[in-house]
ZARO-440945 format. One record per residue: residue number from 0; residue in one letter; x, y, z of N, C-alpha, C in turn. Coordinates in steps of 0.02 Angstrom, whole numbers, plus 50000, padded with zeros to 5 digits. Example, Ala and Ser with C-alpha at 12.3 -4.5 7.8 and 13.67 -1.06 7.14 Angstrom:
REM ZARO-440945
PT, pos, code, n.u, n.v, n.w, ca.u, ca.v, ca.w, c.u, c.v, c.w
PT, 0, A, 50660, 49716, 50390, 50615, 49775, 50390, 50660, 49835, 50390 $
PT, 1, S, 50642, 49888, 50354, 50684, 49947, 50357, 50645, 50002, 50394 $
***
This chain:
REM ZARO-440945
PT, pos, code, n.u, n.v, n.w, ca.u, ca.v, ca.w, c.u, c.v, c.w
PT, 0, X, 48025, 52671, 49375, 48092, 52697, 49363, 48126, 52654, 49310 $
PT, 1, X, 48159, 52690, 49270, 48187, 52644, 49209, 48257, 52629, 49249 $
PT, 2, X, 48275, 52572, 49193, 48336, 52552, 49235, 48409, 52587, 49171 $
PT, 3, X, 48442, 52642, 49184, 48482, 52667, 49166, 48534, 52651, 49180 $
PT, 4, X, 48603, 52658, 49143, 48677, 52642, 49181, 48724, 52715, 49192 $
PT, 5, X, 48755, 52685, 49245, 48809, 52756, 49270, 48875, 52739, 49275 $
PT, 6, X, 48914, 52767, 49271, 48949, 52738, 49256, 49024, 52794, 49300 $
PT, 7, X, 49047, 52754, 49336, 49101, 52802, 49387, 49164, 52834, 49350 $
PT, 8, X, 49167, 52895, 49359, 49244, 52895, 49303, 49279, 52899, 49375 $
PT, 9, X, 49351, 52898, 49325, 49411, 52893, 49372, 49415, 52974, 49415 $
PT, 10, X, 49482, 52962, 49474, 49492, 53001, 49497, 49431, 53050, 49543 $
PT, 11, X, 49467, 53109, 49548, 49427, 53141, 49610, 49415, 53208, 49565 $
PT, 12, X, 49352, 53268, 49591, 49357, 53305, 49542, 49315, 53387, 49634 $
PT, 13, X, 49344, 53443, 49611, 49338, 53478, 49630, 49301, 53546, 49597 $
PT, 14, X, 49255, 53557, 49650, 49209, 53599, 49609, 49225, 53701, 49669 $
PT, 15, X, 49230, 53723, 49604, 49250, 53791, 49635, 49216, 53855, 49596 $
PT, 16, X, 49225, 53929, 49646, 49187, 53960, 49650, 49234, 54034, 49641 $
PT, 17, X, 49219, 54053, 49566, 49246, 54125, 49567, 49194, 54166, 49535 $
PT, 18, X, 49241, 54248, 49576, 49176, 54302, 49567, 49154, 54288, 49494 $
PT, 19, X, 49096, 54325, 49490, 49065, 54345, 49418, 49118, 54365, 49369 $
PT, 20, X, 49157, 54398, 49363, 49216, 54444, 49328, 49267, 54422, 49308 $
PT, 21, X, 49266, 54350, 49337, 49345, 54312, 49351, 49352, 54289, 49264 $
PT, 22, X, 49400, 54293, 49235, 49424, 54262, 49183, 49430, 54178, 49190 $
PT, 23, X, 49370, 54148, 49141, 49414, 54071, 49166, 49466, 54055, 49135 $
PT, 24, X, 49491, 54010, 49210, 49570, 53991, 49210, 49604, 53938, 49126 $
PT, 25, X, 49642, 53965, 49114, 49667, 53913, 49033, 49671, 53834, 49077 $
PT, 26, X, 49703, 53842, 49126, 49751, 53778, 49147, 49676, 53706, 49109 $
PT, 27, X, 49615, 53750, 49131, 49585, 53661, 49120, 49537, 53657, 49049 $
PT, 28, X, 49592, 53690, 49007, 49543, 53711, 48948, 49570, 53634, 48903 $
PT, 29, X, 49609, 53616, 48922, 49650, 53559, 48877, 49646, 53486, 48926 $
PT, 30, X, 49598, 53510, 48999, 49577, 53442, 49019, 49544, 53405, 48982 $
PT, 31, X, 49512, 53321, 48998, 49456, 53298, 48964, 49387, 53306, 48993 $
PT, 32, X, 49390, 53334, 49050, 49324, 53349, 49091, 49331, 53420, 49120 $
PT, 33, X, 49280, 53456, 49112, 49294, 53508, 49162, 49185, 53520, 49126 $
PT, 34, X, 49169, 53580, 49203, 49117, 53604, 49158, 49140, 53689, 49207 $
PT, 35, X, 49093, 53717, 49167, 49084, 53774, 49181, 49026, 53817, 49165 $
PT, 36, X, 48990, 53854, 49238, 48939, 53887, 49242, 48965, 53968, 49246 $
PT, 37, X, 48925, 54013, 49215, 48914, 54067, 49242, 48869, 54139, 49247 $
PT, 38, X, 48831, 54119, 49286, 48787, 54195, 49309, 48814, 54257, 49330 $
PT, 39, X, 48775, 54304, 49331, 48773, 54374, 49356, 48809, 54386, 49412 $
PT, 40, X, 48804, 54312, 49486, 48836, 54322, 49546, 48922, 54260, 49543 $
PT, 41, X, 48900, 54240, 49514, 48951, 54175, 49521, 49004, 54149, 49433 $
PT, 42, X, 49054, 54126, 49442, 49089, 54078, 49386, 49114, 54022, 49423 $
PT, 43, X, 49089, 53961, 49388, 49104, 53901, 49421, 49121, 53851, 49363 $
PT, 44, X, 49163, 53817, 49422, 49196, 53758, 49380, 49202, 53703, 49409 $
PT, 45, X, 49188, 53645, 49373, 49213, 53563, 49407, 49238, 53547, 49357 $
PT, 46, X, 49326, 53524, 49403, 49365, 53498, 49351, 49403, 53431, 49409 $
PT, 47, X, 49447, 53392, 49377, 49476, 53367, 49394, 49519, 53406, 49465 $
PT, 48, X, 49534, 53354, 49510, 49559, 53373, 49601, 49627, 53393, 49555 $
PT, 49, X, 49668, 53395, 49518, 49729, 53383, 49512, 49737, 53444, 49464 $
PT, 50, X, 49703, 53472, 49461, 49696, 53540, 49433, 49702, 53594, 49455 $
PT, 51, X, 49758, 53632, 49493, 49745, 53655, 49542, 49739, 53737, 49533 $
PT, 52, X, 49663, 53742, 49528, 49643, 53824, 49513, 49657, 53882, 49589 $
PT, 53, X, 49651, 53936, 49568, 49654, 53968, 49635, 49588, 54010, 49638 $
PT, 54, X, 49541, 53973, 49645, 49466, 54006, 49653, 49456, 54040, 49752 $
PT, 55, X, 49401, 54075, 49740, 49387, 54115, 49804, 49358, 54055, 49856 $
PT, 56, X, 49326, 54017, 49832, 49300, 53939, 49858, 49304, 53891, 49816 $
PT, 57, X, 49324, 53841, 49853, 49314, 53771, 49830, 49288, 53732, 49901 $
PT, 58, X, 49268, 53660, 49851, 49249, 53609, 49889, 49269, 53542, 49858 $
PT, 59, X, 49320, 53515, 49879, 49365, 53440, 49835, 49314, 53364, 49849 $
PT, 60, X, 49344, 53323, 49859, 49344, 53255, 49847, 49283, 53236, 49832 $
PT, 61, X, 49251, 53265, 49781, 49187, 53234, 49754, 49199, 53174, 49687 $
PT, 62, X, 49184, 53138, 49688, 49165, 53063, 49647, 49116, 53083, 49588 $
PT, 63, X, 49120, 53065, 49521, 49064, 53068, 49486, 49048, 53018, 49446 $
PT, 64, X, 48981, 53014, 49448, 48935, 52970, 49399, 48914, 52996, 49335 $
PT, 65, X, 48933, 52962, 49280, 48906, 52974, 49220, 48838, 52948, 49199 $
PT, 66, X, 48787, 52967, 49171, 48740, 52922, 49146, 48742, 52902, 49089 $
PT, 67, X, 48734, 52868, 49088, 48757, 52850, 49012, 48722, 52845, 48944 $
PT, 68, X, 48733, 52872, 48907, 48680, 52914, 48850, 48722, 52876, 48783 $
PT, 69, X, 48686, 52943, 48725, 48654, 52989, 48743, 48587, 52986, 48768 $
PT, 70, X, 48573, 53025, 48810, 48474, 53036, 48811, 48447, 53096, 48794 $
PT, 71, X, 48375, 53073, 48750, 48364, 53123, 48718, 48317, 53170, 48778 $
PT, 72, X, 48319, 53233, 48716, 48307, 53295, 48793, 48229, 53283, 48807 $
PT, 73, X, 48209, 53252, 48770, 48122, 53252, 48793, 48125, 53187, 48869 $
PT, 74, X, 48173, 53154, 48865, 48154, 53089, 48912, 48161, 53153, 48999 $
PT, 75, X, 48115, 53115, 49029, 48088, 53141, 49092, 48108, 53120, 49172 $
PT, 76, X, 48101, 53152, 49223, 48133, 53098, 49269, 48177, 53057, 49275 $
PT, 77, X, 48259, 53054, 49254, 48288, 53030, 49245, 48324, 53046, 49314 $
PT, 78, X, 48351, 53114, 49310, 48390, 53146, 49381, 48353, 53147, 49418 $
PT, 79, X, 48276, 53170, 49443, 48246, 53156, 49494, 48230, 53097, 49501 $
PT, 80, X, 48245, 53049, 49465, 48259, 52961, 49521, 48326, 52950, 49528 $
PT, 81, X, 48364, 52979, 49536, 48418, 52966, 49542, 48428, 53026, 49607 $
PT, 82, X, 48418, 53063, 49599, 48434, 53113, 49662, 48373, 53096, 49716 $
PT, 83, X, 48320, 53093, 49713, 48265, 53010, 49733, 48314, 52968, 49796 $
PT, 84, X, 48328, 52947, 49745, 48353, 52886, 49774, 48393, 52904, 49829 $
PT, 85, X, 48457, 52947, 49807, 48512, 52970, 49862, 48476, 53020, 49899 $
PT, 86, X, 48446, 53052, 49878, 48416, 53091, 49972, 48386, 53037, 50013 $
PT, 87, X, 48335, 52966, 49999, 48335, 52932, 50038, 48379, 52908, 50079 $
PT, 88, X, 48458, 52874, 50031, 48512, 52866, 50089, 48545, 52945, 50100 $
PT, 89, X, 48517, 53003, 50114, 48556, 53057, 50143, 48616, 53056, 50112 $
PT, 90, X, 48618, 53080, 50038, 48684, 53090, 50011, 48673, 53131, 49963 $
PT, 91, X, 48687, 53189, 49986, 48685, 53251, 49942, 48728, 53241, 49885 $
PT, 92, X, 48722, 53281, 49815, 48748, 53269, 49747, 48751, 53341, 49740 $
PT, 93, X, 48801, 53355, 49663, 48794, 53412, 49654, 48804, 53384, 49545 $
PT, 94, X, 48743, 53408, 49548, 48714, 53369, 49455, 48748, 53440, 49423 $
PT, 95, X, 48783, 53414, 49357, 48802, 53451, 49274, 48764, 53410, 49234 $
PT, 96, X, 48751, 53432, 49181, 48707, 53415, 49103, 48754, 53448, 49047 $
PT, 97, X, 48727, 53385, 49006, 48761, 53417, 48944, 48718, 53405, 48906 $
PT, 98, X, 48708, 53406, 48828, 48673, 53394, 48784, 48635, 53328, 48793 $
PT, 99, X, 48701, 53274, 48790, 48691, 53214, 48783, 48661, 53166, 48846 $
PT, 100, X, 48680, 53209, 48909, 48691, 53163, 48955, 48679, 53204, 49018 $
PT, 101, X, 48682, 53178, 49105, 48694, 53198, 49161, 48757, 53175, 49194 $
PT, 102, X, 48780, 53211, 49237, 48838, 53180, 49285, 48806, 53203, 49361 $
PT, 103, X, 48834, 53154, 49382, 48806, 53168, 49462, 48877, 53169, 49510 $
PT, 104, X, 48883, 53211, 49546, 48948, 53219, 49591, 48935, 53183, 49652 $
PT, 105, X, 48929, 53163, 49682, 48943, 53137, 49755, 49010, 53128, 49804 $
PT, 106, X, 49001, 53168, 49861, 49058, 53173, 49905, 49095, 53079, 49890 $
PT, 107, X, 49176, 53092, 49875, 49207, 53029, 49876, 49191, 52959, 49944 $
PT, 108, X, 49181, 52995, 50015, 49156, 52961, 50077, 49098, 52946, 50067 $
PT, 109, X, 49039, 52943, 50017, 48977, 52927, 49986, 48972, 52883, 49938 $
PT, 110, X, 49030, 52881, 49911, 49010, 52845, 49824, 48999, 52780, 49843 $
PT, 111, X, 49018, 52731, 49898, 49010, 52674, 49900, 48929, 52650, 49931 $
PT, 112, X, 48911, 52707, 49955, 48833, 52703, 49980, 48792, 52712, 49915 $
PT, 113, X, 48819, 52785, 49903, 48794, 52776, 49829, 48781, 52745, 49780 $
PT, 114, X, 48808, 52701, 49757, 48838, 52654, 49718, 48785, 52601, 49770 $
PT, 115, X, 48794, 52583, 49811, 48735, 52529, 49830, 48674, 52535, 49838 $
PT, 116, X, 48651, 52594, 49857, 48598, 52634, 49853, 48545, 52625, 49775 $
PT, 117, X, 48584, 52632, 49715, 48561, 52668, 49656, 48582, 52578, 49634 $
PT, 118, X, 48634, 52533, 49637, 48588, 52469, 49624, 48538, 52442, 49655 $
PT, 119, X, 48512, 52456, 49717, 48477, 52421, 49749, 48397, 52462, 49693 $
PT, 120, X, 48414, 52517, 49666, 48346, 52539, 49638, 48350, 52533, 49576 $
PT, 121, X, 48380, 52485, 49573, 48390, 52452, 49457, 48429, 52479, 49421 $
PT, 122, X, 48476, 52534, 49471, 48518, 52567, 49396, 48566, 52510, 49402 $
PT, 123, X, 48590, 52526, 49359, 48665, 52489, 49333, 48747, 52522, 49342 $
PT, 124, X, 48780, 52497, 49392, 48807, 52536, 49420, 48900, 52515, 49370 $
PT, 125, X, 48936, 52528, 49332, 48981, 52518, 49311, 49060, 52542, 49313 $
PT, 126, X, 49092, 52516, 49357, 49154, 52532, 49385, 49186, 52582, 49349 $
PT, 127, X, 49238, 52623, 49414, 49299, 52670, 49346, 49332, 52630, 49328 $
PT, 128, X, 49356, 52564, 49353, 49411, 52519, 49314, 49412, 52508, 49258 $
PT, 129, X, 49337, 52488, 49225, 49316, 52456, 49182, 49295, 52540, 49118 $
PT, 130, X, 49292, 52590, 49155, 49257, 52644, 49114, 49324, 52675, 49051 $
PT, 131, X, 49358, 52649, 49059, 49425, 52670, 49005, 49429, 52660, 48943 $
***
């Protein structure tokens, strides 16, 4: 396993669930984070907790890890040692990708397992204090 860094951003971020059809919402078009999926059955979004969409489902206080890039798209196994690692300590994630990079979500009542978990297996774990 290579030893990669992650890096915690601030705040709390909520990931939600509207029909296929739904127009996405403007409010988090002028955030600095948000992502957004959408298929045939679903439109989804993780944005910041403080964002407050009115989707058909949500699920709040998730924590996220950045990895810290860029990495190029050929490199391998990166998220499966990292999601690896946290199913050993029983801590479900919910992973976004971007070009450059991965983010990993973890319930906020997790991140501190997490976070000890993923140094104890060489990553490099780097505070939100410090991530500004």
């Amino acid at each position: 396993m290579a030893n990669h860094s992650l890096r915690i951003l601030d705040g709390e971020y909520t990931i939600h669930r509207f029909d296929s059809g739904s127009k996405i919402p403007t409010d988090i078009l002028e955030s600095e984070f948000y992502f957004i999926g959408k298929t045939d059955e679903e439109l989804s979004i993780v944005c910041r907790a403080d964002i407050g969409l009115k989707s058909s489902a949500s699920d709040s206080d998730w924590s996220c890890l950045k990895v810290l890039g860029p990495l190029d798209l050929g490199l391998t196994g990166i998220l499966a040692d990292i999601a690896g690692v946290l199913a050993q300590g029983k801590i479900s994630l919910f992973a976004v990708s971007t070009y450059d990079t991965d983010y990993i979500l973890v319930k906020t009542e997790s991140l501190a397992s997490a976070r000890e978990l993923l140094s104890k297996a060489s990553f490099t774990i780097i505070e939100a204090a410090t991530s500004r």
